[in-house]
N, C-alpha and C positions, 0 to 999 in steps of 0.2 A: 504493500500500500504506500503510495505518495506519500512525502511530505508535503507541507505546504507552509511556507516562511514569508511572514509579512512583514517588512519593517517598520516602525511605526515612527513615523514623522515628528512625533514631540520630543525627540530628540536631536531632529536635525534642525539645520539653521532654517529658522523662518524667514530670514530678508532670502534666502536662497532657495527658496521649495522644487521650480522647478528642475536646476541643478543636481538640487541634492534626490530627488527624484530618478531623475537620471545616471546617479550614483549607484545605484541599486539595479543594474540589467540584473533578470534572472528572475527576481521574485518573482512568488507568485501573486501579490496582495501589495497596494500602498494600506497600511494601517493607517487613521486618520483620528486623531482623539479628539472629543467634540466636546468640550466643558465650559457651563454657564454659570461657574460661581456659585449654585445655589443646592444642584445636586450633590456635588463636588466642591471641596473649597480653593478653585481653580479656574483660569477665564482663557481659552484658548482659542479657536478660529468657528467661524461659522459659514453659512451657505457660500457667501462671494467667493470665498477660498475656495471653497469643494470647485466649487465652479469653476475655477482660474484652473485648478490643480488636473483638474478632469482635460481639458484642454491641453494644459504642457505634458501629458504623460499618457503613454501606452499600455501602462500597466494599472489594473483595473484599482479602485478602490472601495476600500473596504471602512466604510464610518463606523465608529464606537460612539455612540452618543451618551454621553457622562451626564445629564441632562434632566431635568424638571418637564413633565407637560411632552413626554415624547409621542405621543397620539397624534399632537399636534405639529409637530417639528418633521417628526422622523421624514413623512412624506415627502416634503423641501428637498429632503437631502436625494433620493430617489432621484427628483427632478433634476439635481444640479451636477447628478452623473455619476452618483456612486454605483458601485455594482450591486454592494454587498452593504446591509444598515442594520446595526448591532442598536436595542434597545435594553434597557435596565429592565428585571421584571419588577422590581420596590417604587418604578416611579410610573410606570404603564398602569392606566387606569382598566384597560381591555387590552390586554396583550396577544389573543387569539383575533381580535377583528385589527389591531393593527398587522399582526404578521400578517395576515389576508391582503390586506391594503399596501404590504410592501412587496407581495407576490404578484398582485394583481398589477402594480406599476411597471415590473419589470426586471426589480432586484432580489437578490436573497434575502430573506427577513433571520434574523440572527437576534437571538435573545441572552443578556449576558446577567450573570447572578454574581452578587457579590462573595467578600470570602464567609460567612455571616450566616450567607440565604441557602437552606438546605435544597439539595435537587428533589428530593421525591415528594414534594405537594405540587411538583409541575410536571410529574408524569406524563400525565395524560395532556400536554400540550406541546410535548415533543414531536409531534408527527405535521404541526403548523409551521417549522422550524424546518430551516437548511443548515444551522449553524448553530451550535451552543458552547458560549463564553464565559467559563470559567475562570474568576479571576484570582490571580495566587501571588496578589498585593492589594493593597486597598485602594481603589482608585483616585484617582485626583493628581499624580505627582510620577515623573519618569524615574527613573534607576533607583526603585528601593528595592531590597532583598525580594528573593522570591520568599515565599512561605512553605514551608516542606510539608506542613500539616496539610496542607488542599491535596498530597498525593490520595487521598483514600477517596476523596470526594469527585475526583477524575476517574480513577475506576471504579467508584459506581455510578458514577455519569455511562459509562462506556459499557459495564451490566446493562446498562437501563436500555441505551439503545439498540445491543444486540438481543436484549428479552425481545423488542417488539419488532428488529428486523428493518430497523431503519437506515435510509442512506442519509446521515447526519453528522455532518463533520464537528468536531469536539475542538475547538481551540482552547488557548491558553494565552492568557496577557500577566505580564509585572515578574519582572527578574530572570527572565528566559537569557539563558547565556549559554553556552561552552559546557560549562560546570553543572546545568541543572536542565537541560533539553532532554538528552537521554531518560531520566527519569519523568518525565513528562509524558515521554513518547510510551513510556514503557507502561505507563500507568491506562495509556489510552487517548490520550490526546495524538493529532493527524496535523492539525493546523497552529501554528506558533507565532506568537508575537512578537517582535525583538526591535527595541531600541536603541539601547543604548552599546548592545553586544553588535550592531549592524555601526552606525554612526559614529560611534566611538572608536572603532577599525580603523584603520590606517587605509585599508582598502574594504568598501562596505560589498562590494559587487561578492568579491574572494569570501568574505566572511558570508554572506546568505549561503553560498555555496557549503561553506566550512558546516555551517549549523544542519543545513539539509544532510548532508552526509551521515551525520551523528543523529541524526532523529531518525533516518532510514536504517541505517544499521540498529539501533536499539529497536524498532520496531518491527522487524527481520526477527528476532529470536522472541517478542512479547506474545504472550500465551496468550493476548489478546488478540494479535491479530492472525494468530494460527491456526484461530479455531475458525477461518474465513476462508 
């Protein structure tokens, strides 16, 4: 099974997006962190950007909205060219009629839980879902530690959607490096976020490379994906 390595923009330089953009041939995903100060105590880029960024780049994008009132919002981002729109389940007021509304536009609807929010009272809303975002930091802020404790909570995210047979990719955001992918992959996770382990590179293109390697080989021997 593929990796899939997104590197996430709020680590690279904002006056240089498309650039730094460009720095990254290979990914599969621009990660795109969308924070309003009020979800999160953090204020980062909104629509015009998506917009601008959707334009300078060929590689698709993937929005994280860190965000208040995403029912309302998510849809925007749909329109301003994202592929792929990660909402909060703690701030979606209807999270099945919005992932509907993010399908029906055109994009992947992607629903992200904190470290906090347990997965199985959203069982049954996994099958609305292209993508579920497991966060293993506490959102709002680039390069803090990963959290070792969300490994148990990734495999049974990854239980959850082989119980039902779904084709569900399982990402992961906040302290994805070198040092802690493999165990990510290993636990069940397919799709990886990476900031500051991309940006922080001396060459960001080599390093997406470097981390796909190591998330494909740990996933090669994972009892999880063997039993597929």
């Amino acid at each position: 099974m593929a990796a899939q390595i997104n590197p996430s923009i709020l680590s690279a330089d904002f006056a240089r997006l498309a650039d730094e953009a460009q720095a990254v041939a290979g990914a599969d995903w621009l990660h795109v962190d969308v924070m309003d100060n009020h979800f999160v105590p953090n204020l980062t880029l909104g629509v015009p950007v998506v917009e601008s960024l959707a334009r300078a780049t060929d590689i698709p994008l993937d929005c994280h909205l860190m965000i208040e009132a995403p029912d309302r919002w998510a849809p925007q981002y749909v329109e301003a060219g994202a592929g792929s729109v990660t909402f909060h389940v703690e701030a979606a007021a209807a999270p099945v009629r919005l992932a509907r509304e993010i399908r029906a536009k055109g994009a992947k609807a992607s629903m992200a839980l904190r470290p906090a929010t347990p997965i199985e009272p959203y069982e049954d809303l996994l099958p609305e879902l292209d993508m579920l975002l497991i966060m293993t930091v506490e959102p709002g802020f680039g390069g803090q530690a990963f959290l070792d404790i969300m490994l148990p909570k990734i495999r049974r995210t990854r239980e959850l959607i082989s119980k039902h047979g779904l084709d569900l990719w399982l990402q992961v955001d906040g302290g994805v490096s070198a040092s802690t992918i493999e165990q990510c992959a290993d636990a069940g996770a397919d799709v990886f976020v990476a900031g500051s382990a991309v940006y922080g590179a001396e060459d960001p293109a080599e390093a997406v490379r470097a981390l796909r390697n190591r998330a494909e080989a740990a996933t090669g021997k994972a009892s999880w994906a063997c039993d597929h």
